[in-house]
C-alpha positions as CSV (number, residue, x, y, z in Angstrom):
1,X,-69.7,-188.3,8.9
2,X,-67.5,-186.5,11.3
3,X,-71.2,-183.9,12.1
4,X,-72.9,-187.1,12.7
5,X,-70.8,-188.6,14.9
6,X,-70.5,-185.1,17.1
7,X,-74.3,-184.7,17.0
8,X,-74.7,-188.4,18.2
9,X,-71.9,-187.7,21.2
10,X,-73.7,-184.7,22.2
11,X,-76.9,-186.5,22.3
12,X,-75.5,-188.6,25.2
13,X,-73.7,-186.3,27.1
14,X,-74.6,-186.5,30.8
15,X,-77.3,-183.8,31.6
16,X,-79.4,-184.7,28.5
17,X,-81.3,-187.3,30.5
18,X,-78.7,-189.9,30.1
19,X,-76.9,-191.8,32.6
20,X,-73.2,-190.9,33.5
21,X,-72.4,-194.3,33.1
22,X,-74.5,-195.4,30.1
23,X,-73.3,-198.8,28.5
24,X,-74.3,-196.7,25.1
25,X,-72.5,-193.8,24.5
26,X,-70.9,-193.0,21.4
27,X,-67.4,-193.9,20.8
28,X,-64.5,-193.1,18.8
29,X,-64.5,-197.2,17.9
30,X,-68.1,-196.5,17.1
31,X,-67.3,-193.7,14.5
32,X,-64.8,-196.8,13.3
33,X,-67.9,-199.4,12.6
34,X,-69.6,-196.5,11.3
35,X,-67.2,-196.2,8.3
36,X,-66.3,-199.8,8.1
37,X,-70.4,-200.6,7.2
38,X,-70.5,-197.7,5.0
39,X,-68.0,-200.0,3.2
40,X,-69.5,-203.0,3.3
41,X,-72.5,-201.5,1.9
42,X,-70.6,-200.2,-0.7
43,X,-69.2,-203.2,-1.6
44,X,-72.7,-205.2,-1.7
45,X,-73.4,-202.8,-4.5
46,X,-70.0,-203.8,-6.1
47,X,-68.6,-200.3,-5.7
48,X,-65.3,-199.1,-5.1
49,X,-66.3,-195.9,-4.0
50,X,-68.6,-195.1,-0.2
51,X,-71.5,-193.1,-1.3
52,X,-73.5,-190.4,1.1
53,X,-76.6,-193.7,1.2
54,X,-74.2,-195.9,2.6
55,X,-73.3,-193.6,5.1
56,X,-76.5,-192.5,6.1
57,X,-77.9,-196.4,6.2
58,X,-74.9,-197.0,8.4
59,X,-76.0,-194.1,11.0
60,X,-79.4,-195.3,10.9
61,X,-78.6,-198.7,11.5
62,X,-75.9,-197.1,14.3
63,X,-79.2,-195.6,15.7
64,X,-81.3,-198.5,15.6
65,X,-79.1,-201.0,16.9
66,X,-78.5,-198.3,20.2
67,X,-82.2,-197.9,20.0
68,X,-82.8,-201.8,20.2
69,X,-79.9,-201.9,23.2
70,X,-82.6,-199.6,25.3
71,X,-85.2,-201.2,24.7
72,X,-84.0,-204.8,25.2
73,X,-82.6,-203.9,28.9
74,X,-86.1,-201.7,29.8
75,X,-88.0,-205.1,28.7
76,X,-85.9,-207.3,30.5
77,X,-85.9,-205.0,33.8
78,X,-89.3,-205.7,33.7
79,X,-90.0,-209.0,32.8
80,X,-86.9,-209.8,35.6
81,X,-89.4,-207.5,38.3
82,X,-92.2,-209.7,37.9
83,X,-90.8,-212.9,37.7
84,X,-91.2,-214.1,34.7
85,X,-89.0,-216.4,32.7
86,X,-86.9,-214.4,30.2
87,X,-86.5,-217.4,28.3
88,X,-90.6,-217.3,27.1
């Protein structure tokens, strides 16, 4: 957990391409949703003990949703450029 979490800070330290002020940086409280969904997928396999699956699922999904975060505000930077209604 703890290599995933520095490899995922270094990816958005400024000078990689990133913005300085990048809504989407990793955070400590980040590394803190990380564990708590490795729990809860735990838990929907009715275990009492985190395995390495849940971990990695909760990174990926960690990835995805920041993923999902870049692409929603590139879309609606666009759609807001041409005039058209978000809404559609």
């Amino acid at each position: 957990i703890v290599e995933a979490y520095v490899n995922l800070r270094l990816e958005n330290r400024p000078g990689r391409g990133k913005k300085s002020n990048d809504q989407t940086a990793m955070t400590a409280r980040q590394l803190l949703s990380i564990l708590r969904i490795s729990q809860a997928l735990a838990r929907l396999r009715f275990s009492d003990f985190v395995a390495r699956e849940d971990v990695d699922e909760a990174i990926r999904l960690t990835h995805m949703s920041k993923a999902s975060l870049s692409d929603d505000q590139g879309v609606s930077f666009k759609k807001r450029k041409r005039g058209e209604d978000l809404t559609s």
